[in-house]
N, C-alpha and C positions, 0 to 999 in steps of 0.2 A: 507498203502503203496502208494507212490506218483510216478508215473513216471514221471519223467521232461523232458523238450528239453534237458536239460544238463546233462543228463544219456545218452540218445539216438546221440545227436548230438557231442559228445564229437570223437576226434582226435584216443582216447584210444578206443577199443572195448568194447562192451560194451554187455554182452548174458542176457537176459530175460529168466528165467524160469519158463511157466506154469504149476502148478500141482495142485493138491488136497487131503484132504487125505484121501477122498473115493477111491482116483484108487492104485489098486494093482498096477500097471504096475510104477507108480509114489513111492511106498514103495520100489519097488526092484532097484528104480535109484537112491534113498538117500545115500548108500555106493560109488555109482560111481559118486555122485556130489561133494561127499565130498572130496573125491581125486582129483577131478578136479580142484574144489577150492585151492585145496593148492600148485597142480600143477603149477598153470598161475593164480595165485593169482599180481603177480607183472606186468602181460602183459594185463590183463584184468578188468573189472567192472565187476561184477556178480551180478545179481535180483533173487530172489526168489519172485513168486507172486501168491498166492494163488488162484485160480478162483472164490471160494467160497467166498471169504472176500472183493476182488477185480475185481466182475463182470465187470462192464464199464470198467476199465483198461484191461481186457481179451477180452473185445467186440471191444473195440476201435481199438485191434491189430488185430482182426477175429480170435479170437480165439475161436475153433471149438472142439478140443479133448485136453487131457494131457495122458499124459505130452507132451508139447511140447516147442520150443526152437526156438527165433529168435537173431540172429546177427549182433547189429548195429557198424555204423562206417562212423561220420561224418553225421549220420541223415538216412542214407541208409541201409538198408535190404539188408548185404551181404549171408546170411545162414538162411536156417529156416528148422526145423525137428519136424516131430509126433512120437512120441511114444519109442520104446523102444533103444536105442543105446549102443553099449559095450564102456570102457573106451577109450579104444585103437581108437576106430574110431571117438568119439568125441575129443579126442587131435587131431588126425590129421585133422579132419575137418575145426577147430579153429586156429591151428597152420598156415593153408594157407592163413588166413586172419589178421597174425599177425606181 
């Protein structure tokens, strides 16, 4: 997995998701990513980035725990969350930066 400027910097939003598949907390948000995904699949970029496979790329962003989730848009850090979120609050969190 490569992150680019042109993931990150892009006009379209763009969410980073760290996880792994040691963490529980990251098996119980695989049903609610995947509904995310198909929700705002047409307004959004979506990453999947493993921490394990993709340390540097997790270090680079400080990433410290999983699951966790940042928000770009034009290069910028609109959003950033640890750990566990319900559906309902990640749509709306996302939808205010869309």
């Amino acid at each position: 997995m490569h992150v680019s400027g042109n993931h990150i910097n892009n006009s379209k939003p763009t969410l980073l998701s760290f996880h792994a598949d040691w963490c529980g907390t990251c098996q119980t948000m695989l049903p609610i990513f995947t509904c995310f995904k198909k929700e705002l699949q047409e307004d959004l970029l979506y990453l999947e980035i493993d921490t394990d496979t993709n340390p540097l790329i997790a270090a680079s962003f400080h990433i410290r725990s999983v699951p966790s989730l940042l928000l770009f848009k034009n290069g910028e850090v609109f959003w950033q969350y640890a750990g566990l979120i319900t559906f309902k609050e990640l749509i709306n969190q996302i939808k205010k930066y869309l």
